[in-house]
N, C-alpha and C positions, 0 to 999 in steps of 0.2 A: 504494500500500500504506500501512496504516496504522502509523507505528512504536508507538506508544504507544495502544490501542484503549482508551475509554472503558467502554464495555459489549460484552460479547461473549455471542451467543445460538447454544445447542446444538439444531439439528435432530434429535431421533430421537424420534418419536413413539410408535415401538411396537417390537417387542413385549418381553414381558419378559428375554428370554435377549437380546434386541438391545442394550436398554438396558444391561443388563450388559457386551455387549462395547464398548460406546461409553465405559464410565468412562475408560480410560487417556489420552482423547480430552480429559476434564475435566480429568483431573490434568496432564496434560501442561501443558494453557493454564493452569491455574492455577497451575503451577510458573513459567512461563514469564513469567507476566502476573500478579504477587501484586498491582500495584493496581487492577487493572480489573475491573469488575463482573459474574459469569457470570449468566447464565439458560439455562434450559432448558425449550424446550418441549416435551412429552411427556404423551400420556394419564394423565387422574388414576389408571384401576388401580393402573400401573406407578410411578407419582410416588414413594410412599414409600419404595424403595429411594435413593431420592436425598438423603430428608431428613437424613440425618445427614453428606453430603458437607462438608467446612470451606470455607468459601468461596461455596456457591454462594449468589447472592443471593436467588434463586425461582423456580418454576416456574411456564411456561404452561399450563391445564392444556387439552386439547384432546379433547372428548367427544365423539367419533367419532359415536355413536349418535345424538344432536341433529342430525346432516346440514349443514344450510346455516346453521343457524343457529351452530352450534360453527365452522366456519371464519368469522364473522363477530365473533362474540368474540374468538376465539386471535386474528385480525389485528389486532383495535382492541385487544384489549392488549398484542400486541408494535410498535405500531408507536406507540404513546403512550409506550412504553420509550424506542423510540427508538435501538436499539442501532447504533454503528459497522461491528462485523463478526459478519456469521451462519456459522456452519460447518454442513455438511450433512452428518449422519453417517448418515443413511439411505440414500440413493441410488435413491430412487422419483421417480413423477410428484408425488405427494401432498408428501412434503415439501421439492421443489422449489420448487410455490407457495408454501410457508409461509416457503422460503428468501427466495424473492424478494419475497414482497410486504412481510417484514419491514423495507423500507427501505432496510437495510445499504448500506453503499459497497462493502463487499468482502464475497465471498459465495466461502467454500472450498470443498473439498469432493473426494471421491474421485476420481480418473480417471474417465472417463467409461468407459470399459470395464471397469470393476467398479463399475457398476450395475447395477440390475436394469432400470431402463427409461432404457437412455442419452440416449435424447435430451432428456430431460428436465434433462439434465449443461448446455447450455446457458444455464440461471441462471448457472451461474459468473463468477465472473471470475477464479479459480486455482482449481489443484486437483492433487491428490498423484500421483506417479508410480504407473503400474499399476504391480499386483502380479505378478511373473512369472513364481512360481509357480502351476502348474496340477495340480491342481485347487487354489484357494487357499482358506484358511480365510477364515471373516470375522472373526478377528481380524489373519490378515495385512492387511486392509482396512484395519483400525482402526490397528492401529500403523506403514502407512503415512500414512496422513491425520494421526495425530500425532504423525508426523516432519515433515510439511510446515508444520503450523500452531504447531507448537512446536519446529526442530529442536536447540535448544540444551537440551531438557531431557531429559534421558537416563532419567529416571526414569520410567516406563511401569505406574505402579500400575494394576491388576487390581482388585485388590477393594472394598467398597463402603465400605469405612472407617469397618470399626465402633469405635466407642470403648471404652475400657475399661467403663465401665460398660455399654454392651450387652456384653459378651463375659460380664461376671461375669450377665448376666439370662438372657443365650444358655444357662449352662452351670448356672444355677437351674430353668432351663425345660426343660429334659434330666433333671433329676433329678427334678422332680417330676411328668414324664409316667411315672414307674414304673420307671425304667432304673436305679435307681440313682445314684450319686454318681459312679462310677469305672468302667473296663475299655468296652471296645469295644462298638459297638451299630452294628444295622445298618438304614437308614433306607429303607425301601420307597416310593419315591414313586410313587403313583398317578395314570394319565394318564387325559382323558376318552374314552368309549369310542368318540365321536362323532369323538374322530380318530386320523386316519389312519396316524399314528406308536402309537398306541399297542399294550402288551400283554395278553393277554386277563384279565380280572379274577381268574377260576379260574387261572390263573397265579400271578399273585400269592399267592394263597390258599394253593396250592400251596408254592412258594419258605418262607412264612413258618412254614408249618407242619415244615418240613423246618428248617431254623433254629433254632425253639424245641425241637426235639428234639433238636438236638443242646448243649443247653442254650446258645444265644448270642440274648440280648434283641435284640427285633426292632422297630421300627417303623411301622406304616403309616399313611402320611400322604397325607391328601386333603384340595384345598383346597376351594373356594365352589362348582366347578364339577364336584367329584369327589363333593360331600356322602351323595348319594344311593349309593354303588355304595362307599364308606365304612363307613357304617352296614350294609349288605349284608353285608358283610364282616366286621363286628364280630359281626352275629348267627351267622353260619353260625363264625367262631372262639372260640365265645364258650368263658370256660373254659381257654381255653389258657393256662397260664403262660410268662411271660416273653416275651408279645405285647400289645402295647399299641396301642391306637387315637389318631389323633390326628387327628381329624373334622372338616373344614370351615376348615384354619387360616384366619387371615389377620393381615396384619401382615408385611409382606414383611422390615422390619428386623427383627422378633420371629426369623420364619424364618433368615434370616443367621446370628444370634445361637445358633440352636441347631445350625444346619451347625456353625459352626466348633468351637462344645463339642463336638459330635463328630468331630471333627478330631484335636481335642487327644485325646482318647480313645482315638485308633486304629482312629476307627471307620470306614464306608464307605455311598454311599447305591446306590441299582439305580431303577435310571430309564429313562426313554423320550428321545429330544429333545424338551425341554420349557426352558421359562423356568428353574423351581425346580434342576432340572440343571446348570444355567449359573449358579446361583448360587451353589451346594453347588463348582462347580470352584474359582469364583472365590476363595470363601475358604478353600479348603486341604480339602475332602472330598474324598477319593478316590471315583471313580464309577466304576460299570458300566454302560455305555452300554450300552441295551436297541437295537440298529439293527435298523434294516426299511429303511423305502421311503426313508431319509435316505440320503445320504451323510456318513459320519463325517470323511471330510477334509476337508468344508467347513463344516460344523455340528457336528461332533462335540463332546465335553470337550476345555477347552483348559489343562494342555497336550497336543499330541497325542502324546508319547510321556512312560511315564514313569510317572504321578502314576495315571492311567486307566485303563482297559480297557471294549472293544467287545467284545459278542457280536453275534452273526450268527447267524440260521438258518444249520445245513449243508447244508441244500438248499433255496437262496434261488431265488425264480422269475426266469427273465430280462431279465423286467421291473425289479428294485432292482439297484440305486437308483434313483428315480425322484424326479420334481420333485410328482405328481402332489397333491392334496387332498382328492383322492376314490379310491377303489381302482376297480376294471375287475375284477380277477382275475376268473374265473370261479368260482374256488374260494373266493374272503373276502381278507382281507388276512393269506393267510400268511406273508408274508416277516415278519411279528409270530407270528402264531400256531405259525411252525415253531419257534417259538427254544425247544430246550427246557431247564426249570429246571437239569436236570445242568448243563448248561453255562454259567448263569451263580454255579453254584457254586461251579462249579471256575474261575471267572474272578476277577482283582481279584487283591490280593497274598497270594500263597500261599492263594488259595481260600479262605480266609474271614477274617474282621477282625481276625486274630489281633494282641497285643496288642503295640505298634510306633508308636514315634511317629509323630504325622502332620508334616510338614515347613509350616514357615511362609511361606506363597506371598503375603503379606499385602503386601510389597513387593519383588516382583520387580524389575529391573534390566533394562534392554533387554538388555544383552548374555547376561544368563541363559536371557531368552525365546527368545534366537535360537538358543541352542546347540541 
């Protein structure tokens, strides 16, 4: 083992709600190890949520879509780094290799039984005690693995560590989409329809229209991959007052920046399992988890009791939960399409964003997480 690591490099390549739950994994080693140098390798999409972490030294960036030629890169830049110890917070085949072939002397990483494809746990040379709750979330994952690679720092930060000044841009960038300056807003985020988590567009259409009529400003936000079914949506609501479009974001720290303004507002966002989801929990948005074919105690908003709320279809098919990527049903992906709007109206705190502070989740405590 190494007492004092030179360089230390973060396995989590994807995805984006992943990458969110691996920070505690950063903070931890960087509480633990303020002089040793972090890296992370991680697809360039998802990279920008990192860039404002203190400490970390850089990222790898790993362009899936290039095929052979991107694992040819990501290794000859990690391994010209040079790093002492790799931690693998993914727990697949894919970034086993990038574990391994990193050089490292010591190579962490989750139990082999909370991976997704254990045998590929073999790179190791340690790794964290499984987690023994079942079903376990994936941040029980995370904040075993850093317990084992940090276990002397008790402080287990969650969020992406925005600075003051992104918080003052977060909550200039909420005012000037049309919300307003002040009072609760509620943030519609939109899934692609291509997957299989997602809820049906006229849904949405639905929920926001019913919102603006009860006069509470509303959101709808699609990102690079929503742009299309976005602007759909802006034309057929065109007119509406106190409904505003927010089309193609991008800028994952921009996004952060405007969760938490509405955070502080009292506001709340309505989502699918999605990246954007996992980021809105992380820094103190209250969510309405849209579930279908997920399971919310493994994936769900974290934390799972408390801050969030799940709806469900009330008559889910007995198929969902499921692991699936593509739907079977004979009927479509109802376990989405049955959820209906009443129900995530009357979901979330006191059924709609009534005006309440939102609680500052910005530095949790392990012992807080646990309770």
């Amino acid at each position: 083992m190494i007492a004092s690591p030179r360089r230390i490099l973060i396995v989590r390549l994807s995805h984006l709600g992943d990458v969110v739950h691996a920070l505690p994994v950063y903070h931890a080693l960087r509480s633990a190890h303020p002089q040793s140098e972090i890296a992370w390798a991680v697809q360039p999409e998802f990279a920008g949520i990192l860039d404002g972490l203190p400490g970390l030294a850089r990222t790898f960036g790993f362009e899936r879509r290039r095929g052979a030629r991107a694992w040819l890169r990501l290794l000859s830049e990690i391994r010209a780094w040079n790093p002492d110890w790799a931690v693998d917070a993914q727990g697949n085949a894919k970034s086993a290799f990038a574990t391994l072939a990193s050089g490292a002397a010591r190579r962490s990483g989750m139990h082999p039984r909370d991976w997704r494809e254990p045998f590929a746990a073999r790179v190791l040379t340690d790794h964290a005690d499984a987690v023994a709750e079942a079903p376990a979330h994936a941040m029980d994952r995370m904040f075993a693995l850093a317990a084992h690679v940090a276990p002397d720092a008790r402080e287990r930060r969650l969020d992406p560590w925005l600075s003051p000044e992104e918080r003052d841009k977060g909550r200039a960038r909420l005012a000037a989409l049309g919300v307003g300056a002040e009072g609760p807003v509620t943030i519609l985020i939109l899934s692609s329809p291509d997957d299989v988590r997602s809820w049906p567009i006229a849904s949405y259409e639905s929920l926001a229209r019913v919102l603006v009529s009860r006069g509470e400003p509303a959101i709808l936000l699609s990102g690079p991959q929503e742009e299309a079914e976005g602007r759909a949506l802006k034309e057929r609501t065109a007119g509406l007052p106190r409904l505003v479009h927010w089309i193609g974001q991008r800028g994952l720290r921009e996004l952060a920046g405007v969760f938490a303004a509405a955070a502080e507002r009292g506001g709340r966002a309505v989502a699918c399992d999605s990246g954007p989801m996992h980021l809105a929990a992380a820094v103190g948005l209250p969510v309405v988890c849209l579930a279908g074919p997920q399971d919310e105690r493994r994936t769900g908003p974290w934390p799972r009791s408390g801050l969030h709320r799940v709806v469900r279809a009330s008559d889910p098919p007995r198929c969902a939960p499921c692991l699936a990527r593509r739907c079977d049903h004979p009927e479509g992906n109802v376990c989405m399409s049955r959820i209906p709007v009443e129900a995530v109206l009357s979901a979330g705190p006191a059924g709609s964003p009534a005006s309440r502070p939102a609680p500052d989740r910005s530095s949790w405590s392990l012992s807080e997480i646990e309770r």
